[in-house]
MIDOSE-1310 file (N, C-alpha, C; in nm, 2 decimals, decimal comma, always signed):
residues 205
xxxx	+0,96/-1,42/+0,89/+0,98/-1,31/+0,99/+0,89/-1,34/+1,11; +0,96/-1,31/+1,20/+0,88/-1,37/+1,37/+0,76/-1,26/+1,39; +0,68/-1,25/+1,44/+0,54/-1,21/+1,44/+0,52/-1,14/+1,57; +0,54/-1,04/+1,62/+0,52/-0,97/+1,74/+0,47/-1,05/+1,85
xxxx	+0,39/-1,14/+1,85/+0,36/-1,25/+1,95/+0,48/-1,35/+1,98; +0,54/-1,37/+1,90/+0,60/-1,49/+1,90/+0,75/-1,42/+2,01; +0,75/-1,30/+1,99/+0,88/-1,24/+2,09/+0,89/-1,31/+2,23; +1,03/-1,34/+2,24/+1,04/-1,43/+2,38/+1,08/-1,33/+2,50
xxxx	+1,04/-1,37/+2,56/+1,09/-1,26/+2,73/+1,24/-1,27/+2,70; +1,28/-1,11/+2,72/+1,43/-1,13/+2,71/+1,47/-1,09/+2,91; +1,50/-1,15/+2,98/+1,51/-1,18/+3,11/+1,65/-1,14/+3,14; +1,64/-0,98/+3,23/+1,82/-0,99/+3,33/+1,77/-0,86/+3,38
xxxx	+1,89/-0,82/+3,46/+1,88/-0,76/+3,57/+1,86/-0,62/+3,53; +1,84/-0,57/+3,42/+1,86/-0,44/+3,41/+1,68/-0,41/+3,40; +1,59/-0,47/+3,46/+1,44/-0,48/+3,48/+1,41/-0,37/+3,58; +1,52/-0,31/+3,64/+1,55/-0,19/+3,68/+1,47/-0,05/+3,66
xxxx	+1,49/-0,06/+3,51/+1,43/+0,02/+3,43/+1,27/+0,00/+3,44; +1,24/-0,09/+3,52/+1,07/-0,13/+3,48/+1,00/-0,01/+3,60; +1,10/+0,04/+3,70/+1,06/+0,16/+3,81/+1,04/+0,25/+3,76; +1,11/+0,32/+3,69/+1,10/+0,41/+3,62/+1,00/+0,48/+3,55
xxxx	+0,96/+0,33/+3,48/+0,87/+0,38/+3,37/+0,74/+0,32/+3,35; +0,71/+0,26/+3,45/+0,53/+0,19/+3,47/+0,49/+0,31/+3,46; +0,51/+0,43/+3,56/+0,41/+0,52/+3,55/+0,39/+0,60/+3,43; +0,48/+0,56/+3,34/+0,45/+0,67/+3,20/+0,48/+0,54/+3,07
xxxx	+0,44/+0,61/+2,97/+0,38/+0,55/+2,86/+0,48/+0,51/+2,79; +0,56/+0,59/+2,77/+0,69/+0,58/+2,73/+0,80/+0,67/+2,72; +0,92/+0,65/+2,64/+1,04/+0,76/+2,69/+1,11/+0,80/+2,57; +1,16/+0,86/+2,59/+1,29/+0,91/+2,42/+1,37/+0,82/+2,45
xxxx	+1,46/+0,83/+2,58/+1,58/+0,80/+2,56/+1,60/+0,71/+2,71; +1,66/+0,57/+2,74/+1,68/+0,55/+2,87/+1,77/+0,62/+2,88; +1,81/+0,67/+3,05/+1,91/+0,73/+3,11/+1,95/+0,68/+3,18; +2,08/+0,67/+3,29/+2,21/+0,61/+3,31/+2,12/+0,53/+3,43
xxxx	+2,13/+0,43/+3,44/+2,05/+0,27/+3,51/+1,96/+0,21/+3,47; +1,90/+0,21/+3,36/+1,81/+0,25/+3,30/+1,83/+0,10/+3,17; +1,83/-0,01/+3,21/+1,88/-0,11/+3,15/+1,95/-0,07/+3,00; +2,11/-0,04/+3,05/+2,18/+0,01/+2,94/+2,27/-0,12/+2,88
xxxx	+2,24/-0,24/+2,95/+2,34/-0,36/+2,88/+2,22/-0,38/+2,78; +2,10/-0,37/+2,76/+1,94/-0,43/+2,69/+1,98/-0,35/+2,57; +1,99/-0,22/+2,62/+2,02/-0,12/+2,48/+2,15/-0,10/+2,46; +2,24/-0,14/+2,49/+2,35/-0,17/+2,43/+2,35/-0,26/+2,31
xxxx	+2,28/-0,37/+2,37/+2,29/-0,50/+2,28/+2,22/-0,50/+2,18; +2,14/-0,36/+2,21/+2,00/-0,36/+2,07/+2,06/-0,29/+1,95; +2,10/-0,18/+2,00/+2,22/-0,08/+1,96/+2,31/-0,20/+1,83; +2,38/-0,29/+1,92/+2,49/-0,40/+1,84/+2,40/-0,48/+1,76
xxxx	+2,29/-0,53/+1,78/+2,19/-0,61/+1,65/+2,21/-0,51/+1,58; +2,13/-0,41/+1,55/+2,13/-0,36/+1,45/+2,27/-0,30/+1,38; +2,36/-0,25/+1,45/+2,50/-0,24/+1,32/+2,51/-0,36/+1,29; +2,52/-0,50/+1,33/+2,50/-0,62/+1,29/+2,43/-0,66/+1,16
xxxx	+2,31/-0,62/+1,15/+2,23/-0,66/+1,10/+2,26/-0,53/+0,94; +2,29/-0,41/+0,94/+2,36/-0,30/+0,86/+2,49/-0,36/+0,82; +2,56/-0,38/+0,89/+2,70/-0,40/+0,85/+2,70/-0,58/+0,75; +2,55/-0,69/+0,82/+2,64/-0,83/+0,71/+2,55/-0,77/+0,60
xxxx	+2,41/-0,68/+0,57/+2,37/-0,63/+0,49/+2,44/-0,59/+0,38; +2,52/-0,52/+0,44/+2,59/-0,41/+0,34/+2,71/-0,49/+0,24; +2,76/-0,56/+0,31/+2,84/-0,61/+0,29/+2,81/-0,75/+0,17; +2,66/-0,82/+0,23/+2,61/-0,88/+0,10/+2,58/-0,83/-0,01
xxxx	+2,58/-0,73/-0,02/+2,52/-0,62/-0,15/+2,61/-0,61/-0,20; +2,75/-0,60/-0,15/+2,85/-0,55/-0,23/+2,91/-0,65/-0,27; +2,90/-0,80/-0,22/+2,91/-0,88/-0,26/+2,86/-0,93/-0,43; +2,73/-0,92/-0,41/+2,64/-0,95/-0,51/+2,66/-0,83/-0,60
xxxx	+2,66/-0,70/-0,61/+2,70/-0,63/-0,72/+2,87/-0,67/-0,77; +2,93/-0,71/-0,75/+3,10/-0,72/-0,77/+3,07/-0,89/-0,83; +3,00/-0,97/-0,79/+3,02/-1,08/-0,87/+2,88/-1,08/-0,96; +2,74/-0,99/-0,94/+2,69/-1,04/-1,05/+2,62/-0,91/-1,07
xxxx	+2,64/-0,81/-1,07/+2,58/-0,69/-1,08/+2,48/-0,62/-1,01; +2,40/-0,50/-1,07/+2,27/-0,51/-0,97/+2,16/-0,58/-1,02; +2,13/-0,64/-1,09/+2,11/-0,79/-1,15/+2,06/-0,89/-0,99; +2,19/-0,89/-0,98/+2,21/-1,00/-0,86/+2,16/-0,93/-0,72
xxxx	+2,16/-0,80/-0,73/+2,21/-0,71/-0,58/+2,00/-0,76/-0,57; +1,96/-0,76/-0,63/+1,82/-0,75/-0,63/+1,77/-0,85/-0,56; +1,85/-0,98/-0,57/+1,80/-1,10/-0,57/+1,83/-1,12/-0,37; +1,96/-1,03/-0,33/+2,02/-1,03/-0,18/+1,90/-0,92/-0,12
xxxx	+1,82/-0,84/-0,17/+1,72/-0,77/-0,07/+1,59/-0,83/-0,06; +1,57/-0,92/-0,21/+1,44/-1,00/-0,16/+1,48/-1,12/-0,02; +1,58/-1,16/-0,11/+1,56/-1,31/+0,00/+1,68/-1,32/+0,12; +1,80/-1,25/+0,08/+1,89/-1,28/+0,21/+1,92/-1,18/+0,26
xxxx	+1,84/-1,01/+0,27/+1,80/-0,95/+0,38/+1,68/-1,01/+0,47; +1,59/-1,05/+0,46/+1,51/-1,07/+0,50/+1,54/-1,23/+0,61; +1,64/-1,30/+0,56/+1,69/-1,42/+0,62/+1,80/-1,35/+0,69; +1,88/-1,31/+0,68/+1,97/-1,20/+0,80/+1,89/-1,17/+0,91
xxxx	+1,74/-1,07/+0,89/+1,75/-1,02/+0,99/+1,62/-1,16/+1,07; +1,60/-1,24/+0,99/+1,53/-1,39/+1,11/+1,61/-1,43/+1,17; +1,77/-1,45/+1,10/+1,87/-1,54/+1,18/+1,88/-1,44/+1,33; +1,91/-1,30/+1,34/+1,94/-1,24/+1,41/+1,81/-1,22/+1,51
xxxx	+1,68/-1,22/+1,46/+1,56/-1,24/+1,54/+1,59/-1,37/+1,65; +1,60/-1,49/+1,58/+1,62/-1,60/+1,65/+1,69/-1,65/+1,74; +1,85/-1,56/+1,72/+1,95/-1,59/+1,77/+1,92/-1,49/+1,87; +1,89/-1,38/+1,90/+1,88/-1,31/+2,02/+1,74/-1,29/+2,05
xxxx	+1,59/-1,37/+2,03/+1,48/-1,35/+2,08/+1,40/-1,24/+2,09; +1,38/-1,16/+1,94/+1,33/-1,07/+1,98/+1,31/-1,08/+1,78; +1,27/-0,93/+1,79/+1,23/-0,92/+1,65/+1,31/-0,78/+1,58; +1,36/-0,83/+1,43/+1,46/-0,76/+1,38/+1,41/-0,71/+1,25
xxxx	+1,38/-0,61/+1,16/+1,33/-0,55/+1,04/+1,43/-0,48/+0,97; +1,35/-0,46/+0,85/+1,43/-0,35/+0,80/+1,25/-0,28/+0,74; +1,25/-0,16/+0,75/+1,15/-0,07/+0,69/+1,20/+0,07/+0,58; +1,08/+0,06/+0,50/+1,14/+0,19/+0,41/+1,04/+0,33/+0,37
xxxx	+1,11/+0,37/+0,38/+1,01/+0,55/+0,36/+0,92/+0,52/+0,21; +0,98/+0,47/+0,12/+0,84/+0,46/+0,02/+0,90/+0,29/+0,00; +0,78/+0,19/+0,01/+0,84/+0,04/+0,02/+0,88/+0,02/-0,15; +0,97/-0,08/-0,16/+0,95/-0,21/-0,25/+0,88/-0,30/-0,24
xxxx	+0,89/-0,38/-0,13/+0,78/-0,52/-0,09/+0,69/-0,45/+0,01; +0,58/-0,42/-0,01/+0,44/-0,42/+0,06/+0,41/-0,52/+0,16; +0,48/-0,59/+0,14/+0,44/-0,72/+0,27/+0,52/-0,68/+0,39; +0,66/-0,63/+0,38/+0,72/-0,68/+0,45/+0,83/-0,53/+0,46
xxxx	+0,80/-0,42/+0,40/+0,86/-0,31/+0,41/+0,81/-0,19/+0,47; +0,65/-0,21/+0,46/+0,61/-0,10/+0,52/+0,63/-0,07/+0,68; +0,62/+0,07/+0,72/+0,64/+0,05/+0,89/+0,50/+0,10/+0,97; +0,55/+0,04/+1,07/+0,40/+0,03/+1,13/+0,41/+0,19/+1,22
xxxx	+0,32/+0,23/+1,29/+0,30/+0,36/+1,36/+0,44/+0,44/+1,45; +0,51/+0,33/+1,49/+0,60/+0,46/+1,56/+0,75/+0,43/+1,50; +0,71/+0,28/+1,37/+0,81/+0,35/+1,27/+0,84/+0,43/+1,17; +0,72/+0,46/+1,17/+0,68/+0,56/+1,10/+0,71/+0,69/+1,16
xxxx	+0,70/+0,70/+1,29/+0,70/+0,84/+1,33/+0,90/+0,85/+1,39; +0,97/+0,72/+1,35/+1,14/+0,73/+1,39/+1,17/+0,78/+1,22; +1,07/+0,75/+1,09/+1,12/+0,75/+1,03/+1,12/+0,90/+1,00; +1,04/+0,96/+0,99/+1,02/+1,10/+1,04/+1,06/+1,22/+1,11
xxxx	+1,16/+1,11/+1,22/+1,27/+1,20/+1,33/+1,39/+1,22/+1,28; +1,42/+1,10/+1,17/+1,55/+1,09/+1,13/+1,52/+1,15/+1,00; +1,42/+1,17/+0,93/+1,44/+1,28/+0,80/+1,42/+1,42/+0,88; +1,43/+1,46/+0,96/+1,47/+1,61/+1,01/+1,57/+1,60/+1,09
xxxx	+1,63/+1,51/+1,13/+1,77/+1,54/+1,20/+1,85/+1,50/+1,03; +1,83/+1,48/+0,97/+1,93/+1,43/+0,86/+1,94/+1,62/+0,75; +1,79/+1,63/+0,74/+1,76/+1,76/+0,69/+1,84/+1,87/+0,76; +1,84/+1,85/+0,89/+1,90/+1,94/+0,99/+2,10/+1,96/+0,97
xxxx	+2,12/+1,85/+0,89/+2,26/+1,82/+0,92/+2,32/+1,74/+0,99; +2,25/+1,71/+1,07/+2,31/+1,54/+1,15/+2,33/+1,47/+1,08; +2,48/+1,38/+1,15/+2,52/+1,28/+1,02/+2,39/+1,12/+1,07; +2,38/+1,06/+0,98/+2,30/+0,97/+0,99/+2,37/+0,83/+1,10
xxxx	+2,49/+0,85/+1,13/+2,55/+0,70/+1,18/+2,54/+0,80/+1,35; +2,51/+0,88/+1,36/+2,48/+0,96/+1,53/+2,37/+0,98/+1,56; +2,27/+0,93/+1,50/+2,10/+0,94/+1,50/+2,08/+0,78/+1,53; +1,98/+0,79/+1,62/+1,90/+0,64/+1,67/+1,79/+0,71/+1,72
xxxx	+1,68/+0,60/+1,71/+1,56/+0,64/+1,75/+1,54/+0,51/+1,89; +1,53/+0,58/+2,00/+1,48/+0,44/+2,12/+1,33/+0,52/+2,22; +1,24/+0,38/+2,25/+1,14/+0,40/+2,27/+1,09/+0,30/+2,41; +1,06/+0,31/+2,49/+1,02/+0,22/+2,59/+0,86/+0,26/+2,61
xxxx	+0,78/+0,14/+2,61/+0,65/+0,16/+2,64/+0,61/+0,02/+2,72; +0,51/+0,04/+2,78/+0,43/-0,04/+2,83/+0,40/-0,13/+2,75; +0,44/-0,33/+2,81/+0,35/-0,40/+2,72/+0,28/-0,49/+2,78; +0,15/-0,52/+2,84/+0,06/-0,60/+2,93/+0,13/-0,54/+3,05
xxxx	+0,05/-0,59/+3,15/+0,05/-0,56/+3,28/+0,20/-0,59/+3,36; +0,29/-0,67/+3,33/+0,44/-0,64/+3,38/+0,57/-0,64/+3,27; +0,52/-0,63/+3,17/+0,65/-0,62/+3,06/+0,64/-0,46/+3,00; +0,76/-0,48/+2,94/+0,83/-0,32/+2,89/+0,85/-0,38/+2,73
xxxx	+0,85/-0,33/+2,64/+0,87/-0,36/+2,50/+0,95/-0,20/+2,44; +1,07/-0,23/+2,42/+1,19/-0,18/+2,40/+1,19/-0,18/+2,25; +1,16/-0,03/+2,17/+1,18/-0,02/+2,03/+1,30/+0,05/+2,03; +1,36/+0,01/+1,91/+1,48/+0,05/+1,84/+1,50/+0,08/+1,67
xxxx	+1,54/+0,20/+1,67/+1,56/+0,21/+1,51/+1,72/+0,29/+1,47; +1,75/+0,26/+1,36/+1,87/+0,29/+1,32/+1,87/+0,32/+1,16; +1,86/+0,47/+1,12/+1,83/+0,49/+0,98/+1,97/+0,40/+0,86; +1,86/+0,40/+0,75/+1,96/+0,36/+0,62/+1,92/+0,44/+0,51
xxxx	+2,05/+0,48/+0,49/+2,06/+0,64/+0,38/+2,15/+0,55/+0,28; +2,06/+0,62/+0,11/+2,09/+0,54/+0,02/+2,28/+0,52/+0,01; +2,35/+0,46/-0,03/+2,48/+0,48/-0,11/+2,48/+0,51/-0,26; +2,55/+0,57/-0,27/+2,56/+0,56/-0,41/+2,59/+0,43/-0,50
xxxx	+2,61/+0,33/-0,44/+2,63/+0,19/-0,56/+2,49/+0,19/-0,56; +2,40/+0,20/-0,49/+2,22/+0,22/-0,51/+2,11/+0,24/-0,56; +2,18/+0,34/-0,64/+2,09/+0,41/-0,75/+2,09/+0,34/-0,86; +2,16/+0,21/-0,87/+2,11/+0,13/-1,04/+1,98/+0,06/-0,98
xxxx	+1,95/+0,07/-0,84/+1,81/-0,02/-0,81/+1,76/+0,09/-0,78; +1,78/+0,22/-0,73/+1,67/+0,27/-0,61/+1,65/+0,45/-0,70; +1,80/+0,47/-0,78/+1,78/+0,62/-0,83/+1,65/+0,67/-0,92; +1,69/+0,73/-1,03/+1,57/+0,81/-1,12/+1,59/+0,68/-1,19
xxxx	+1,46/+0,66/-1,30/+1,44/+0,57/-1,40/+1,59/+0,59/-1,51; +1,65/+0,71/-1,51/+1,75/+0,73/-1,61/+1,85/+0,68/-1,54; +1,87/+0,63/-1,43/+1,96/+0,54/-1,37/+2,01/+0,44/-1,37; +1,88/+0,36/-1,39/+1,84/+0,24/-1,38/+1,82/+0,13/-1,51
xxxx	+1,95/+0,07/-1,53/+1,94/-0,02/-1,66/+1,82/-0,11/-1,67; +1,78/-0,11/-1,81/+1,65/-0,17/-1,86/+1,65/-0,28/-1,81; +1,75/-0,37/-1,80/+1,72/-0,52/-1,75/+1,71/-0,51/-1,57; +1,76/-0,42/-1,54/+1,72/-0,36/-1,40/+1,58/-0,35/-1,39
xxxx	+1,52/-0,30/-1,43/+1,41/-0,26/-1,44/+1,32/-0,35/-1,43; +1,34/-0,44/-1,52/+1,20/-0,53/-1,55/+1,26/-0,62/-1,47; +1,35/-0,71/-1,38/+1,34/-0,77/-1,30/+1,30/-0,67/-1,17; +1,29/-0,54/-1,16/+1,17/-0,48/-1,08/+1,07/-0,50/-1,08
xxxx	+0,98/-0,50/-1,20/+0,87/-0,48/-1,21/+0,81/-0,65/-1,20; +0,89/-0,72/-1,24/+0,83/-0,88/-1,26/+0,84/-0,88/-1,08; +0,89/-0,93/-1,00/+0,95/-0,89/-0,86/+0,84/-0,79/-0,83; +0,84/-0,70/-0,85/+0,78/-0,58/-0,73/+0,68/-0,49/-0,85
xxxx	+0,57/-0,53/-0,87/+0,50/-0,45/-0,94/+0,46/-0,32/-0,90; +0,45/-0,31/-0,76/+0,39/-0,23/-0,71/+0,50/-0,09/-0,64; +0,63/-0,15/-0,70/+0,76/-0,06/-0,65/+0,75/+0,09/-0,63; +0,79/+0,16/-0,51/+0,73/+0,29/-0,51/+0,88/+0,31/-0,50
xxxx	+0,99/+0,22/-0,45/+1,10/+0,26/-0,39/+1,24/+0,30/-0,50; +1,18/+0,43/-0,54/+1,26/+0,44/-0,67/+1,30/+0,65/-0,62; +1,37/+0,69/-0,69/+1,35/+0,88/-0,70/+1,46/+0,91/-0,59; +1,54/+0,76/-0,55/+1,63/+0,81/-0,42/+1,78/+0,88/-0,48
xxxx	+1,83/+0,99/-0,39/+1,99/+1,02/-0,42/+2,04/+0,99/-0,32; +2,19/+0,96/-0,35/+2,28/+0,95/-0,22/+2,26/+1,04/-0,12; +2,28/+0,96/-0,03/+2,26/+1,03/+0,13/+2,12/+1,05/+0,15; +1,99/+1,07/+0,11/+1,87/+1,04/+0,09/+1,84/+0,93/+0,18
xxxx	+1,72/+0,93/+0,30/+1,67/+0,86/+0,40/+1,61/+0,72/+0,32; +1,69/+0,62/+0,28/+1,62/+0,52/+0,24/+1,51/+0,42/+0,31; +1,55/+0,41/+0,49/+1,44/+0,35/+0,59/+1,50/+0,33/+0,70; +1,51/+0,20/+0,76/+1,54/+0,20/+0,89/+1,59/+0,07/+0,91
xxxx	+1,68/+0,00/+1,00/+1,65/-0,12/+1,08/+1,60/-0,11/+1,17; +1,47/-0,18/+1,23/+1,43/-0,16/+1,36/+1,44/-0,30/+1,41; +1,49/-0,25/+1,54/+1,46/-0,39/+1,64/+1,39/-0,39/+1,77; +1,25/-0,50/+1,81/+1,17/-0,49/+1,88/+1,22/-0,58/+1,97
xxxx	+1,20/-0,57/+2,10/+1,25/-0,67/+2,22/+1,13/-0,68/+2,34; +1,16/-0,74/+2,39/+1,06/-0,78/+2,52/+1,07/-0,74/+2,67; +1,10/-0,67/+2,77/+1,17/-0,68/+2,88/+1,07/-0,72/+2,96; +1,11/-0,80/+3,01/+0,98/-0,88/+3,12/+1,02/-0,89/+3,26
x	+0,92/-0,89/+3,38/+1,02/-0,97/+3,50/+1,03/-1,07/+3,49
């Protein structure tokens, strides 16, 4: 996974936005000039990054169970969202409200506080695919660093890895615990805030 340093200047015209908002810290939401092709495209990583997700999962449960589905969140979520890091220069995650992997699940401060926005608009009744969390702040003295987040609410094929322990087949299980001793990410129901994709970018002059 690319390392918040390692993020490359993502460079184009919509630096526009950098008028705006030197004088403040940051924003909820860009508004109309407001480099909308940057968050467009951030917007498209992440269904990108949800949709080959999802789609591997259901892969791996239909040919080897959730057995298998286990084996597509350790290693080929995590390789999805590098390819998609690399391929557009920036940095791509997935975070979760209570982790499985401690390395690599937990969220850091203001994903923590999108994950928090999106369990009360969810609580509130908003459907979860009309909620995004976007954030523009200052980063050194002429770049903008563009957060993005996009919640993931359990499915129900899910719950043989994520539901109550009476959900969850014994061989399920203990390839949890061998894998993730420390697994907190379990007690979820359908439609339940499972975490987030976030994606971090760079906007530079």
């Amino acid at each position: 996974m690319l390392s918040q340093k390692s993020l490359f200047p993502i460079r184009s015209a919509a630096l526009a936005l950098a008028m705006g908002l030197l004088a403040s810290a940051s924003i909820a939401q860009p508004g109309p000039g407001r480099n909308e092709n940057a968050m467009q495209e951030t917007r498209d990583i992440a269904a990108v990054m949800l949709k080959e997700l999802g789609q591997t999962l259901q892969s791996a449960l239909t040919n080897g169970g959730p057995e298998n589905a286990i084996g597509v969140c350790k290693t080929q979520a995590p390789e999805i969202a590098k390819n998609l890091s690399l391929k557009h220069q920036l940095l791509v995650a997935r975070v979760g409200t209570r982790a499985r992997n401690p390395v690599m699940g937990e969220p850091n401060e203001w994903q923590t506080q999108a994950l928090k926005q999106f369990e009360s608009r969810i609580a509130q009744g908003d459907k979860p695919q009309n909620i995004e969390y976007v954030e523009v702040v200052k980063s050194g003295p002429y770049d903008l660093e563009l957060r993005y987040a996009k919640p993931i609410v359990l499915q129900p094929m899910c719950t043989t890895c994520h539901g109550s322990p009476e959900q969850i087949p014994a061989a399920v299980k203990a390839k949890l615990l061998a894998l993730y001793p420390n697994d907190k990410a379990i007690h979820y129901k359908p439609g339940e805030l499972r975490g987030a994709v976030v994606v971090t970018r760079i906007l530079s002059h």
